[in-house]
C-alpha positions, -999 to +999 in steps of 0.1 A: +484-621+031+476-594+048+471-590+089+430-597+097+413-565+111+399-567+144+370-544+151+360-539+186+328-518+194+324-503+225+289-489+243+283-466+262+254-489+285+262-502+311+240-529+333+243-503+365+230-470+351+221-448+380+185-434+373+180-399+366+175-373+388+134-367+385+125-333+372+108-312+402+071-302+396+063-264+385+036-260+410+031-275+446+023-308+450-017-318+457-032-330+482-037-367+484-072-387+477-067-416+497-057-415+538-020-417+544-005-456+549+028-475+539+018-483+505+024-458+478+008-458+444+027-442+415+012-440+380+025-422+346+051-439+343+066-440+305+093-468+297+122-469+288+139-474+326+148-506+344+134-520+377+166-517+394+164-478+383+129-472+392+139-490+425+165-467+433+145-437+429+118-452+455+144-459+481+164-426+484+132-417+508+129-444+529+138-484+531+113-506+509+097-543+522+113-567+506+089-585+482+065-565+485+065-542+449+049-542+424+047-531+383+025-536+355+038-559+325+037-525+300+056-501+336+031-479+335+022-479+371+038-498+404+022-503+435+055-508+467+054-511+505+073-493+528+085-498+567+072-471+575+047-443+566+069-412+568+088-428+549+059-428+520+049-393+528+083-381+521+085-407+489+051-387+478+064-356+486+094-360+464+077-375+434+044-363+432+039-339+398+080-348+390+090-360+353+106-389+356+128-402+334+135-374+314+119-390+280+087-390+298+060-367+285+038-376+319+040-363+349+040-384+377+007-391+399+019-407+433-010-413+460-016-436+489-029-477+480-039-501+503-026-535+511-057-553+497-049-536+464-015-544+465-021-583+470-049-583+447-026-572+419-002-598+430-025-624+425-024-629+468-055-637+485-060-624+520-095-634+528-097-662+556-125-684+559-146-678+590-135-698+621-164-718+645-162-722+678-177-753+691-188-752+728-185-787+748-200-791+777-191-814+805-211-849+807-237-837+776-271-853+780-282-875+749-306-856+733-279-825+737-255-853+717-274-856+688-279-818+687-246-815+689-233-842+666-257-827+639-246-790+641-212-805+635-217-820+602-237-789+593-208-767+599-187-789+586-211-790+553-209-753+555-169-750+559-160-771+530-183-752+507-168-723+520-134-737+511-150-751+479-160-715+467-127-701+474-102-725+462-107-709+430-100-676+440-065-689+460-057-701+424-027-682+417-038-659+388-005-655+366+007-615+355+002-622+316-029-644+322-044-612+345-045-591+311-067-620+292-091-622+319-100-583+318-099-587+279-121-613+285-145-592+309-145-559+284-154-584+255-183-599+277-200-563+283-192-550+248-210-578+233-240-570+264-243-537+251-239-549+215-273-571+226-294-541+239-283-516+206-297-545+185-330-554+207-333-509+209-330-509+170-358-541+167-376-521+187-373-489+168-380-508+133-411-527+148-425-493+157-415-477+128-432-503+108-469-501+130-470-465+124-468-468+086-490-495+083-516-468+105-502-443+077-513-466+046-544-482+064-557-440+065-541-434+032-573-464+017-598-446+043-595-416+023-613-409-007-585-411-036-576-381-054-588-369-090-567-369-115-556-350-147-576-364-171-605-360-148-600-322-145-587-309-176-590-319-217-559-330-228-543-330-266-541-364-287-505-359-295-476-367-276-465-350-249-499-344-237-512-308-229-542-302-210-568-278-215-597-265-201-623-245-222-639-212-215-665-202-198-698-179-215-687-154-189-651-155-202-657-156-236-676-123-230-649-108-215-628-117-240-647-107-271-652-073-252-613-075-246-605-083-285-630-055-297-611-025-276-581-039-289-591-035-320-609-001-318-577+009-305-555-009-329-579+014-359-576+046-341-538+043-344-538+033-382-562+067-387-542+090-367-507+071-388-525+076-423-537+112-415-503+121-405-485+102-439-510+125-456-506+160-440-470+152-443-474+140-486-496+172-491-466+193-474-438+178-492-459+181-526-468+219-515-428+221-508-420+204-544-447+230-560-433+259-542-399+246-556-403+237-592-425+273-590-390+289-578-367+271-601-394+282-635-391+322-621-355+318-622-354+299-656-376+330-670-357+357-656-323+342-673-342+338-700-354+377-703-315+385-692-303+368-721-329+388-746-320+421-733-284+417-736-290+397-773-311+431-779-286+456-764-254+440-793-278+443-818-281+482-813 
């Protein structure tokens, strides 16, 4: 038998890539929206890259908080906290309009967040409820006790519905779950506005449906129209044609019409006929004139023939 073949592959990844070296912007960098803190917001960013890499490129600047970063579940925008704000100035100043990585079609947007913004995305609640001072005096009077006693329980009514209306927002809201909720929101206002198209539209067809009723009610008002067979004669066969017969007036005119037609019509046929005969009595005088022509020369061969008949005889 023959020895087994061992194949060995071998890539080229490594768990400790160093990032690439972002692609500097063509044209100065602008100037930023929000005022200058130590939280930086960087959007545009197109996978694929590791944390550890896009980590990397934020600290060359300056020294990051620890726990305190940041990153959408799809990476395409981080929110991170430095110790300092020159150090995020110089972090947006070095990344702002860059390409980063270099498979990224996006530039990069960086700008200034807030802390609030940050927390809110990391599900943190920073919101404290309101603290009440409670003044005692020395050796309170009785009626001052009661007053007292019953303020407490009304701020203490008031501080556990306080604590009752936030407990829900301390609820730790989870990075996958955050994604629903907004899905959740979008799906609640598309279905609002899918409410008011359809009430516009009932609106629209109730309208639409008054003004033809208005339409058809003056439509009976009117007086109805006449029709065919009360304007014209019509033919018993099939199609129908309808007629309309003339008036004394018309007739006139149209005998008149007829008899000029006519009048005209005979004054060609004279003027044909006397030219067929002037031409007949031309060609007969031309046939006379002919047959007159064609009897001399008969005769004079004729009287050639004697005289020559007369001359042998001599």
């Amino acid at each position: 038998m023959s020895a087994p073949i061992i194949i060995r592959r071998v890539s080229n990844r490594t768990p400790g890539n160093p990032a690439d070296e972002p692609e500097s912007a063509r044209h100065s960098p602008s100037p930023a929206r929000n005022p200058m803190n130590k939280v930086i917001h960087v959007r545009g960013l197109v996978r694929p890259f590791t944390l550890g890499q896009l980590k990397e490129i934020l600290g060359r600047t300056g020294k990051l908080v620890e726990n305190e970063f940041w990153i959408d579940n799809i990476k395409s925008h981080c929110l991170v906290m430095y110790e300092t704000e020159e150090a995020a100035q110089k972090t947006r100043q070095a990344l702002h309009g860059t390409r980063w990585p270099h498979s990224n079609p996006k530039t990069l947007r960086v700008d200034y967040g807030s802390l609030d913004e940050l927390n809110h995305h990391r599900g943190i609640i920073t919101d404290k409820p309101p603290e009440i001072k409670r003044e005692i005096k020395q050796e309170p009077s009785r009626r001052e006790r009661k007053d007292s006693e019953r303020d407490r329980r009304t701020s203490d009514k008031g501080v556990r519905e306080v604590r009752r209306k936030e407990e829900p927002k301390k609820e730790h809201i989870r990075e996958w779950d955050r994604d629903k909720i907004r899905q959740k929101s979008r799906s609640r206002s598309r279905d609002r506005r899918r409410s008011r198209s359809v009430e516009r539209r009932r609106r629209e067809r109730s309208r639409e449906r008054k003004r033809k009723a208005e339409e058809k009610k003056v439509e009976e008002e009117e007086p109805p129209a006449k029709m065919l067979d009360d304007l014209f004669r019509k033919t018993k066969a099939v199609p129908c044609i309808y007629w309309l017969p003339l008036t004394e007036a018309q007739i006139t005119v149209k005998e008149a019409e007829k008899e000029k037609e006519r009048q005209k019509r005979q004054q060609l046929r004279d003027k044909r006929r006397k030219e067929m005969e002037e031409a007949e009595a031309a060609e007969r005088k031309q046939r006379e004139r002919q047959r007159e022509e064609r009897r001399k020369r008969e005769r004079d061969i004729r009287d050639s023939r004697r005289s020559r008949s007369r001359d042998r005889r001599r």
